[in-house]
ChimeraX commands (.cxc) that place a marker at each C-alpha (Angstrom):
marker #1 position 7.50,10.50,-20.89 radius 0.5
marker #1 position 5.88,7.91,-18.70 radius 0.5
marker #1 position 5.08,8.19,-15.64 radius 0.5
marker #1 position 7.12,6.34,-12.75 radius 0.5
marker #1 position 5.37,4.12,-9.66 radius 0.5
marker #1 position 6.82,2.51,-6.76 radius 0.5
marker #1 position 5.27,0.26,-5.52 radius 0.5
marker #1 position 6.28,-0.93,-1.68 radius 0.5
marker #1 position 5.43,-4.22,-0.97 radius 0.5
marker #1 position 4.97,-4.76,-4.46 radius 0.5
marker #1 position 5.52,-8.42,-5.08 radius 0.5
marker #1 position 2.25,-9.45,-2.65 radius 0.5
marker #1 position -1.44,-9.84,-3.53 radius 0.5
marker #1 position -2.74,-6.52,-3.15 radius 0.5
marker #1 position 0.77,-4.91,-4.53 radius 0.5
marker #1 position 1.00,-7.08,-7.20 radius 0.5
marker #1 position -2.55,-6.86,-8.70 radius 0.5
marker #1 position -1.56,-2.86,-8.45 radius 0.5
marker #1 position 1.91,-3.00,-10.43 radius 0.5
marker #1 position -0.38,-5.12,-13.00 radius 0.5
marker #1 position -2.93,-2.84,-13.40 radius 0.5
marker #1 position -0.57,0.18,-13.77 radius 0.5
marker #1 position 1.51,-1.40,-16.39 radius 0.5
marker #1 position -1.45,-2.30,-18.13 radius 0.5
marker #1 position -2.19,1.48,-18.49 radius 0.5
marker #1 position 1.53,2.20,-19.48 radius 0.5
marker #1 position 3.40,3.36,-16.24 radius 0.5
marker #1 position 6.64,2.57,-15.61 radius 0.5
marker #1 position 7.19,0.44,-12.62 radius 0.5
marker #1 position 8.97,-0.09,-9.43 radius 0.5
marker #1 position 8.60,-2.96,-7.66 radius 0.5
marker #1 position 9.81,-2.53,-4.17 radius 0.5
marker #1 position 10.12,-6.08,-2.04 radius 0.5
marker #1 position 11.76,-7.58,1.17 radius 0.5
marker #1 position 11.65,-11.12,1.30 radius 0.5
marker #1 position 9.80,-11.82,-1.53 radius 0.5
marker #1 position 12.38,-11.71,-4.41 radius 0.5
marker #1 position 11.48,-14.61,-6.78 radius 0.5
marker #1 position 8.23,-13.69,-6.78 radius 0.5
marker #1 position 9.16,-10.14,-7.91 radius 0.5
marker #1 position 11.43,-11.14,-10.76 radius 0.5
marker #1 position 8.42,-12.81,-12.22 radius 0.5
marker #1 position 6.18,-10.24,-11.70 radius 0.5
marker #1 position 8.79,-7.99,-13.53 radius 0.5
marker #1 position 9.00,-10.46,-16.62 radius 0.5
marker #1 position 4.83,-9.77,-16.55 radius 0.5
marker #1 position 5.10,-6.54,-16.32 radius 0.5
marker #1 position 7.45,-5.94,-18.89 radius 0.5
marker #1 position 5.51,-7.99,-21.85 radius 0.5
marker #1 position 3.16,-4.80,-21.31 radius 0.5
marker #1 position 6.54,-2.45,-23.05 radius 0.5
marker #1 position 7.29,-0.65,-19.98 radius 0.5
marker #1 position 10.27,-0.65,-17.72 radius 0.5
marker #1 position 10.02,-2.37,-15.09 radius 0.5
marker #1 position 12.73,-2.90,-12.17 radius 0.5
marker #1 position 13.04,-4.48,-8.66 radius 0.5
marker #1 position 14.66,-3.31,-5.65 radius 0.5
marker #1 position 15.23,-4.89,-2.44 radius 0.5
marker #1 position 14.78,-2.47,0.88 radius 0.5
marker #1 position 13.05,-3.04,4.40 radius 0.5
marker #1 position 10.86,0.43,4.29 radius 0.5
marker #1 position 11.27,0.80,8.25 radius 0.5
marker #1 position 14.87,1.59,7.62 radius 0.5
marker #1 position 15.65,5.22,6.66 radius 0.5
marker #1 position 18.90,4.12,4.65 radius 0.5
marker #1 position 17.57,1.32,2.86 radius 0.5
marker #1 position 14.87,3.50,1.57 radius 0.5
marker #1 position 17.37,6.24,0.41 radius 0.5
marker #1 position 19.43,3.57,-1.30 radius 0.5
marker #1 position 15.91,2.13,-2.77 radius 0.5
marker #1 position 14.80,5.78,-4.07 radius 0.5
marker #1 position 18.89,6.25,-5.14 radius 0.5
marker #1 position 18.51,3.15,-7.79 radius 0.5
marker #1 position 15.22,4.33,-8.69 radius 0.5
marker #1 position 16.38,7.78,-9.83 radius 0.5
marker #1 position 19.19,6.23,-11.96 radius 0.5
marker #1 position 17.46,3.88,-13.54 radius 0.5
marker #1 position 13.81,5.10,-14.48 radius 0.5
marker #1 position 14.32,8.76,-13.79 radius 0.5
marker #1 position 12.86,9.51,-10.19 radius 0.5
marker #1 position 9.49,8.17,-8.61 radius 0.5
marker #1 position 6.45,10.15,-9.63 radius 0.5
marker #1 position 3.84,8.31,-8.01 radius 0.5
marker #1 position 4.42,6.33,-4.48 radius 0.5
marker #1 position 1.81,3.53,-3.00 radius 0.5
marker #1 position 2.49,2.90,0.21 radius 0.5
marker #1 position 1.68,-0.70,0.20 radius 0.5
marker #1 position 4.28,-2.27,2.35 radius 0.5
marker #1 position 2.67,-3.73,5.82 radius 0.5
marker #1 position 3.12,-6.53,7.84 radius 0.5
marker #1 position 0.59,-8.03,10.53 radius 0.5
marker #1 position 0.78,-10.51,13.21 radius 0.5
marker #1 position -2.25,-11.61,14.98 radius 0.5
marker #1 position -2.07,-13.20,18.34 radius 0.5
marker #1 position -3.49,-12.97,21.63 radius 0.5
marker #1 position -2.95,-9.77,23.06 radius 0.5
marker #1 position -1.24,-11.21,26.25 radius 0.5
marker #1 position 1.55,-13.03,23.83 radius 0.5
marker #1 position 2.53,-9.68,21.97 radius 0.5
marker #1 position 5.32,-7.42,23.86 radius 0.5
marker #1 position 6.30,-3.69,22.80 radius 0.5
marker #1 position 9.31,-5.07,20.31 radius 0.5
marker #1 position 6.67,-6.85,18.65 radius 0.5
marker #1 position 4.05,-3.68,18.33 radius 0.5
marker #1 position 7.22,-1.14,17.36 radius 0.5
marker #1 position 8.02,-3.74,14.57 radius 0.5
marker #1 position 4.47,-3.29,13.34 radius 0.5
marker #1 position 4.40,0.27,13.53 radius 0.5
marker #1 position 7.98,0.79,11.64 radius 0.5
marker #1 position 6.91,-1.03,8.84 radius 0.5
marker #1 position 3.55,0.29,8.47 radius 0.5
marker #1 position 4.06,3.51,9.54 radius 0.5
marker #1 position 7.40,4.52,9.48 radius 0.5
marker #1 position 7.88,2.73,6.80 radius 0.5
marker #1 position 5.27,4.76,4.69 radius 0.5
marker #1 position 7.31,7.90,6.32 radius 0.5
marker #1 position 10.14,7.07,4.90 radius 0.5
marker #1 position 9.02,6.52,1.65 radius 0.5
marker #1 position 7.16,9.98,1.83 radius 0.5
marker #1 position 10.42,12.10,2.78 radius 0.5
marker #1 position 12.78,10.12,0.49 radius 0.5
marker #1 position 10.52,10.78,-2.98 radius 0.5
marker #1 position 9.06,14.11,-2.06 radius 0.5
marker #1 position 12.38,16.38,-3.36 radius 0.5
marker #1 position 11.82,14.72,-6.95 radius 0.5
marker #1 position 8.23,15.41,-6.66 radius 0.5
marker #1 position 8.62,18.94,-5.63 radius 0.5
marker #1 position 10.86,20.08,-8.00 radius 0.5
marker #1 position 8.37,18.59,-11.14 radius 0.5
marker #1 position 5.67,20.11,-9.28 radius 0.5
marker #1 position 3.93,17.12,-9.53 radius 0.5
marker #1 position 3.13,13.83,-7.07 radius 0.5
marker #1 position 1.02,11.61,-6.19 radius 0.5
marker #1 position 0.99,9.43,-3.12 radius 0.5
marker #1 position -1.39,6.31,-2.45 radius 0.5
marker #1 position -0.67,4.43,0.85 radius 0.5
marker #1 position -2.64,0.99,1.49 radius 0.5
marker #1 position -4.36,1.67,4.50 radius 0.5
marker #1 position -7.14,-1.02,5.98 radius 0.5
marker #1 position -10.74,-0.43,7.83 radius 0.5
marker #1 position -9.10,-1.67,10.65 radius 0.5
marker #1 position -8.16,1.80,11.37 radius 0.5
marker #1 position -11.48,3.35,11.35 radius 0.5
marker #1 position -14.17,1.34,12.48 radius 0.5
marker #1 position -13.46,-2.41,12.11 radius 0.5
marker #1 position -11.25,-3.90,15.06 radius 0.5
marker #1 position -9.66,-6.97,15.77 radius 0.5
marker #1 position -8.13,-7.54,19.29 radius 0.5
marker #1 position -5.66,-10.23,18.40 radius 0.5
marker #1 position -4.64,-7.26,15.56 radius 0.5
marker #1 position -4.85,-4.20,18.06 radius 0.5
marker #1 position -0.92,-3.53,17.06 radius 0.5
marker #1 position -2.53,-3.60,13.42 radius 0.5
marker #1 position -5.36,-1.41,14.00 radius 0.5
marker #1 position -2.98,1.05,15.34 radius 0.5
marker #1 position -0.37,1.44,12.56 radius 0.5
marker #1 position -2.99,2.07,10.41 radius 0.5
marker #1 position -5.19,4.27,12.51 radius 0.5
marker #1 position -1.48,6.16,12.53 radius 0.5
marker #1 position -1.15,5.66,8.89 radius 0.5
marker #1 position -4.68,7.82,8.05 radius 0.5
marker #1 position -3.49,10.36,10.36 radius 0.5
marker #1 position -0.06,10.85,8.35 radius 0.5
marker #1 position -1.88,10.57,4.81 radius 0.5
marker #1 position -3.97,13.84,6.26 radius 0.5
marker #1 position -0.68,15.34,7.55 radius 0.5
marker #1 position 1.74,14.59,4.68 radius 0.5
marker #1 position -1.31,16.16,2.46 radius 0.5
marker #1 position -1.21,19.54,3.69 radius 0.5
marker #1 position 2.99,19.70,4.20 radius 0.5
marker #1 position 2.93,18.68,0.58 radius 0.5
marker #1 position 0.23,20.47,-1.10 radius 0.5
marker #1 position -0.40,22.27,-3.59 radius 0.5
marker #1 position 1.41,20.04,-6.57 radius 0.5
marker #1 position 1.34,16.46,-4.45 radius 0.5
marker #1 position -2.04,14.73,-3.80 radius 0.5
marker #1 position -1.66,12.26,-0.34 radius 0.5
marker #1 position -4.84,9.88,-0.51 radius 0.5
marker #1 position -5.17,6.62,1.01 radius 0.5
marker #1 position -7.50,3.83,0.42 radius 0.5
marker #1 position -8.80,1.32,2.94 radius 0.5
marker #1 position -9.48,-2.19,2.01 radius 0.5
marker #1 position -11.70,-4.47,3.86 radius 0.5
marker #1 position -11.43,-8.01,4.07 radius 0.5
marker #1 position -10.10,-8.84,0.69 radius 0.5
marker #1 position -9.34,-12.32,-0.61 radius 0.5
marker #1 position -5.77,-12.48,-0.61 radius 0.5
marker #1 position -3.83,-15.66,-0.35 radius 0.5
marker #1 position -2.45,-14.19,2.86 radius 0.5
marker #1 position -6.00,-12.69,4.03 radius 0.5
marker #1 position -7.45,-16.36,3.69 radius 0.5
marker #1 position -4.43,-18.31,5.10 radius 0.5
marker #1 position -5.19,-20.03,8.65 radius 0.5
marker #1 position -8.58,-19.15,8.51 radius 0.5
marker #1 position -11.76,-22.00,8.46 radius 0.5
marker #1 position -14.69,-21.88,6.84 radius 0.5
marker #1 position -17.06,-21.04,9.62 radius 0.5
marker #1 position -14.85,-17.55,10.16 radius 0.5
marker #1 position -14.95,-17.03,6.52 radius 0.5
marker #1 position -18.58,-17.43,6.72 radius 0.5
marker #1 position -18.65,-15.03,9.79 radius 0.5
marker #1 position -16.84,-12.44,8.48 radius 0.5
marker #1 position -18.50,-12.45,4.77 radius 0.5
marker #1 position -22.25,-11.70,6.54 radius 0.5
marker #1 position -20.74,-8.52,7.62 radius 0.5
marker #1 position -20.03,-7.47,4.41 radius 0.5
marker #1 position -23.59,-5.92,2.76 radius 0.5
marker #1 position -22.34,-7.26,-0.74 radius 0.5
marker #1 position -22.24,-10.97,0.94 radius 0.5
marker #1 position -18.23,-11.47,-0.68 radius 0.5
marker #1 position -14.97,-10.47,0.15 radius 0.5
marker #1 position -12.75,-7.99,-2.11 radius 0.5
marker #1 position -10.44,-8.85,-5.05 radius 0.5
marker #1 position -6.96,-7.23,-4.81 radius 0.5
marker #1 position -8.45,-6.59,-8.51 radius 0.5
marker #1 position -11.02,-4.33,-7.14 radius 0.5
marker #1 position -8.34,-2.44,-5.13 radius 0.5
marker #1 position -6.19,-1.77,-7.75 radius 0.5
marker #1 position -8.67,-0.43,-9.91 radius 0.5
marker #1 position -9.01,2.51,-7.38 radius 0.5
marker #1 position -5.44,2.62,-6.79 radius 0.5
marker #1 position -5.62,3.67,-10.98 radius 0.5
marker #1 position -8.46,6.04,-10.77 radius 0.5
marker #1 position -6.69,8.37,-7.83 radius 0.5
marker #1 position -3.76,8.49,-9.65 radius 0.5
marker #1 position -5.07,9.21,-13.09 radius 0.5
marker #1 position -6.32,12.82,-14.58 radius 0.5
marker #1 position -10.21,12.02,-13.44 radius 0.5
marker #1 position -9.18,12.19,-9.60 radius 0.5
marker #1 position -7.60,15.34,-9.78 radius 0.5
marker #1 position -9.53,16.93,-7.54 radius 0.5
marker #1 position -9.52,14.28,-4.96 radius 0.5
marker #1 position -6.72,15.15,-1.74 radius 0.5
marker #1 position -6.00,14.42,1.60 radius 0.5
marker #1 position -9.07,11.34,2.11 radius 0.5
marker #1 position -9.41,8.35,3.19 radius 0.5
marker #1 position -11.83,6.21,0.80 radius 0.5
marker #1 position -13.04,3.03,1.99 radius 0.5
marker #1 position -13.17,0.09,0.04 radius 0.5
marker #1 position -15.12,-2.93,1.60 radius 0.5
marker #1 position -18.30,-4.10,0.37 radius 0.5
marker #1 position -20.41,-2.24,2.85 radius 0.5
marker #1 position -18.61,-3.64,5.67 radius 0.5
marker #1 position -20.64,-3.51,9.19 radius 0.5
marker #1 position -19.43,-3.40,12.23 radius 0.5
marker #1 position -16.85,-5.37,14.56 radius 0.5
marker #1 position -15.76,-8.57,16.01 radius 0.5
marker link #1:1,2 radius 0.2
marker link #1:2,3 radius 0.2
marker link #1:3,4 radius 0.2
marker link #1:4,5 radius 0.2
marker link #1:5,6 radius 0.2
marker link #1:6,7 radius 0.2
marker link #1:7,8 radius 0.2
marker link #1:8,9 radius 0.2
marker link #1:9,10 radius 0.2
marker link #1:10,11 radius 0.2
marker link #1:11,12 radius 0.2
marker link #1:12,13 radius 0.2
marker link #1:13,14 radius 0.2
marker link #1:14,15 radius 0.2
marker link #1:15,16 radius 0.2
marker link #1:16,17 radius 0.2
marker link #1:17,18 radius 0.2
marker link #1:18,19 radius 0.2
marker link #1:19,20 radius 0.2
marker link #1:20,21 radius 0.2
marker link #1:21,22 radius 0.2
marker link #1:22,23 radius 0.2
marker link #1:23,24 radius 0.2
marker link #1:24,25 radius 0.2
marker link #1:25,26 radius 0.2
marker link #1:26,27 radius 0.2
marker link #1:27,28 radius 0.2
marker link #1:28,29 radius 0.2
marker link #1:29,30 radius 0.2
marker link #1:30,31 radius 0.2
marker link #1:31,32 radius 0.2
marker link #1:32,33 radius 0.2
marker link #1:33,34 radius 0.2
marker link #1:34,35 radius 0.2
marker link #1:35,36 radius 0.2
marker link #1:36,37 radius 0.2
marker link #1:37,38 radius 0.2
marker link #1:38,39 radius 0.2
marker link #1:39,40 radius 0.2
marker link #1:40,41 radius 0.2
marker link #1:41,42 radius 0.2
marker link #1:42,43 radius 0.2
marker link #1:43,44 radius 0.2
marker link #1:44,45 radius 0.2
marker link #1:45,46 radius 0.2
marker link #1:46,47 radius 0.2
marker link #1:47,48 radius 0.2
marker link #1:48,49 radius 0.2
marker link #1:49,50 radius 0.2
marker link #1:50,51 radius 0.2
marker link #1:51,52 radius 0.2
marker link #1:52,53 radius 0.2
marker link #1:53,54 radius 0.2
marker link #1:54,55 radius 0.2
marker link #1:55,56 radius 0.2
marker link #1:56,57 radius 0.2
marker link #1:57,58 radius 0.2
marker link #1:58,59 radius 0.2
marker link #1:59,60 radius 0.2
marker link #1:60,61 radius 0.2
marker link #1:61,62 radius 0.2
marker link #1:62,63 radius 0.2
marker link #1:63,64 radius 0.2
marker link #1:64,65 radius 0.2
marker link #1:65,66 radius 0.2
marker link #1:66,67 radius 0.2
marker link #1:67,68 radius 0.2
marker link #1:68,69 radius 0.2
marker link #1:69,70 radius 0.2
marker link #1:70,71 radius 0.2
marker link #1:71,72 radius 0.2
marker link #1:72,73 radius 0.2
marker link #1:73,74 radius 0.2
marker link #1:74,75 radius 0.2
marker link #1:75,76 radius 0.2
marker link #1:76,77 radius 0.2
marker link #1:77,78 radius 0.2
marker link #1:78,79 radius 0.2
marker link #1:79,80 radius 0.2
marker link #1:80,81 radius 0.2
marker link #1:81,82 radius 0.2
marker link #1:82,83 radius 0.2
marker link #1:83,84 radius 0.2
marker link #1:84,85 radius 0.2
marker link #1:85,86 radius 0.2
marker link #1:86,87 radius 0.2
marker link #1:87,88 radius 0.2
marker link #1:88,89 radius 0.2
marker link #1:89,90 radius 0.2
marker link #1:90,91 radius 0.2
marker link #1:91,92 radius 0.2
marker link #1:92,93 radius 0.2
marker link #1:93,94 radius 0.2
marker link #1:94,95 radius 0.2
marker link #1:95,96 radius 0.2
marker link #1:96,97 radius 0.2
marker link #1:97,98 radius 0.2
marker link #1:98,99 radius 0.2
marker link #1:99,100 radius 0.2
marker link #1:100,101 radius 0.2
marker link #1:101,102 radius 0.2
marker link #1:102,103 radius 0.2
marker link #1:103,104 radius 0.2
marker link #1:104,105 radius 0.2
marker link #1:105,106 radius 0.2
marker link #1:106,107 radius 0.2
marker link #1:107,108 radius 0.2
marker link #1:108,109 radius 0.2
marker link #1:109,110 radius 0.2
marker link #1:110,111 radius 0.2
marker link #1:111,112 radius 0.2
marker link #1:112,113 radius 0.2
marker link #1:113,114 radius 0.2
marker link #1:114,115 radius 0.2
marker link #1:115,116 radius 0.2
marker link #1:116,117 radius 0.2
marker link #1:117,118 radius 0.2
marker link #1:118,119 radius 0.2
marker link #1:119,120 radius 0.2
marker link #1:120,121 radius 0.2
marker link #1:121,122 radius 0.2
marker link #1:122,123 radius 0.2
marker link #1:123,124 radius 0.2
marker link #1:124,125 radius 0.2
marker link #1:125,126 radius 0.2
marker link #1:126,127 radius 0.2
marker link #1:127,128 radius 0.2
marker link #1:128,129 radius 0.2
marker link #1:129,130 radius 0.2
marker link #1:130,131 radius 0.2
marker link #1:131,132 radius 0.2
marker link #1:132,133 radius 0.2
marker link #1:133,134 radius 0.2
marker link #1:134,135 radius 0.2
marker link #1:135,136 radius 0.2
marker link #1:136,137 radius 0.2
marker link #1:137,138 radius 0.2
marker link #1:138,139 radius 0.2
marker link #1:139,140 radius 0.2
marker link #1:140,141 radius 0.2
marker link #1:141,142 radius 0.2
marker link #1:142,143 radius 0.2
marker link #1:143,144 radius 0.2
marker link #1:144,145 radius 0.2
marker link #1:145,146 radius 0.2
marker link #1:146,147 radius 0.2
marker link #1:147,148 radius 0.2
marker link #1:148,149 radius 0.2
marker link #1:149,150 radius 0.2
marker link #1:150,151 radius 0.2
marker link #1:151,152 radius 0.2
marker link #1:152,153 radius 0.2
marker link #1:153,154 radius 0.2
marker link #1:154,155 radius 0.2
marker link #1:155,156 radius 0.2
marker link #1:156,157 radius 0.2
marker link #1:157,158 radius 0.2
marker link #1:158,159 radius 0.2
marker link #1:159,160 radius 0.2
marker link #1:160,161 radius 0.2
marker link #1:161,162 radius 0.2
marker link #1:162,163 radius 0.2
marker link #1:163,164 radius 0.2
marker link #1:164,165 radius 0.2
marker link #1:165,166 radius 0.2
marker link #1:166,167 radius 0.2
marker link #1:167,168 radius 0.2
marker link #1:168,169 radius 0.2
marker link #1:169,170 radius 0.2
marker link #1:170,171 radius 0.2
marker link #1:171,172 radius 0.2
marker link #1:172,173 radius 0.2
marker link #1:173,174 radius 0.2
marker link #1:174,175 radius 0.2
marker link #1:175,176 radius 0.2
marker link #1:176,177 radius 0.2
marker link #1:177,178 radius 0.2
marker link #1:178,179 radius 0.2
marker link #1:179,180 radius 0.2
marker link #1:180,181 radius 0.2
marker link #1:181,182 radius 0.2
marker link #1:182,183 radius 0.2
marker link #1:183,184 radius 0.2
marker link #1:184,185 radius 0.2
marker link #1:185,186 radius 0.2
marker link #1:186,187 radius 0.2
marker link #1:187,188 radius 0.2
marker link #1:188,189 radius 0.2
marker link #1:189,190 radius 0.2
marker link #1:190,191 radius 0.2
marker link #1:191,192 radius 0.2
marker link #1:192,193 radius 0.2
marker link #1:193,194 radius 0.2
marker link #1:194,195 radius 0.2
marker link #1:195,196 radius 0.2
marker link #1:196,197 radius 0.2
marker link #1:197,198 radius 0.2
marker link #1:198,199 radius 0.2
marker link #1:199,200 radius 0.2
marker link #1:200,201 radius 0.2
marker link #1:201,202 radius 0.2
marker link #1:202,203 radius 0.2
marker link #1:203,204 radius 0.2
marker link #1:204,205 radius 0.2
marker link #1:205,206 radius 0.2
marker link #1:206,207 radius 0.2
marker link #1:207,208 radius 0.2
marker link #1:208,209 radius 0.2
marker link #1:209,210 radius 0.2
marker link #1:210,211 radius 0.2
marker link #1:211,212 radius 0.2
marker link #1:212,213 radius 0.2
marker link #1:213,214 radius 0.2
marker link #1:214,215 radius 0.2
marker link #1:215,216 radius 0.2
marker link #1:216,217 radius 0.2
marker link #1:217,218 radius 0.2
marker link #1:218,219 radius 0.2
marker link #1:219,220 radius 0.2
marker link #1:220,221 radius 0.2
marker link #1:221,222 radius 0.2
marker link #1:222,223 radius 0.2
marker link #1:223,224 radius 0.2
marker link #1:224,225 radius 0.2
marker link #1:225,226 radius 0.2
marker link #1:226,227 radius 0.2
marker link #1:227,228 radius 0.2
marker link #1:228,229 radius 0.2
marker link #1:229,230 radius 0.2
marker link #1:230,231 radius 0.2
marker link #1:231,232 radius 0.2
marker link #1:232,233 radius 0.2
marker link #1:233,234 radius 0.2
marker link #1:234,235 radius 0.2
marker link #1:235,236 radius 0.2
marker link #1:236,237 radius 0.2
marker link #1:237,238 radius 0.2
marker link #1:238,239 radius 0.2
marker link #1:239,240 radius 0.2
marker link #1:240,241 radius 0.2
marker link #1:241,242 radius 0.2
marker link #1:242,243 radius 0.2
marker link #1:243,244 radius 0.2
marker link #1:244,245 radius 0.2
marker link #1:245,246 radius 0.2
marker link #1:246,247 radius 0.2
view
């Protein structure tokens, strides 16, 4: 029986290029989105030329009933979530002075909370096949690369490498918790608003003189998950080029 993935935040670059990579290699998928819905019913028709079951399912991650619901059509349909990515996020830069604490709570329910909820609500099915894996999305924001106008940001995920370590040891031995985090990778969103010169900027940071595919991402989103990583629990693996430093 194949394995099931859901996938929050699924219908964006980074979640997208992971649902299409894990098709590829015959999982069944779960595309989880929020605002995003045409975008996931294409993805779906994708996915599903690969001749694996594929669904969507609409649910704001930050809100614990939405998430039960999610998990709820998840079990009926494919048979119960096997492996989770935490993928869901939002960020809004801005001047530090313009944000207020609604705005910093919204980033931390979605990014952390969110990945929370998702945690509790597919553990139970996880448990009782003794078997799990959980991959959340983190960033190198939150360890050593910060961005003032992105402190709220650099916080929820900070927060979200700190739960991946906690969530590790409530759920070992049978679930693996592992997160991986990205640097600056080319994403229509990542590259959206910014000019050249900051492009250029940020790219000398980076030892291999690019920035990341969502590609490149995916591909170790595949190899945690798989047989060869089974070893591998409760770390954080960067993903970044070599990335230096700090604004």
């Amino acid at each position: 029986m194949r394995k099931v993935v859901l996938i929050t935040g699924g219908a964006g670059g980074i979640g997208s290029a992971i649902a299409l990579e894990l098709a590829k290699e015959g999982y069944d998928i779960a595309i989880n989105y929020l605002h995003s819905e045409g975008r996931a019913l294409e993805l779906k028709k994708i996915i599903e030329g690969y001749g694996v079951n594929c669904m969507t399912v609409k649910a704001d991650v930050s809100k614990e009933e939405e998430v039960a619901e999610m998990t709820r059509k998840i079990d009926e349909e494919l048979g119960g979530v096997d492996i989770l990515v935490n993928n869901a996020a939002i960020d809004e830069p801005d001047l530090f002075y313009r944000k207020d604490a609604e705005q910093f709570r919204r980033i931390l329910d979605v990014n952390v909370v969110g990945a929370y909820n998702c945690a509790r609500a597919v553990y139970p099915h996880m448990k009782e096949k003794e078997y799990g894996r959980i991959v959340n999305i983190s960033s190198t924001n939150g360890i050593n690369t910060y961005y003032p106008m992105c402190f709220d940001y650099d916080a929820s995920k900070a927060a979200l490498n700190s739960l991946t370590h906690d969530l590790a040891v409530q759920f070992a031995p049978y679930v693996h918790v592992n997160a991986v985090a990205p640097g600056f990778i080319g994403t229509e969103k990542e590259l959206d608003g910014y000019d050249e010169a900051f492009l250029k900027q940020e790219t000398e940071k980076i030892l291999m003189q690019r920035y990341g595919k969502p590609e490149e991402v995916a591909h170790l989103v595949r190899f945690l998950i798989g047989e060869d990583a089974d070893y591998i629990n409760n770390t954080i693996i960067r993903i970044d080029g070599g990335q230096m430093g700090s604004c």
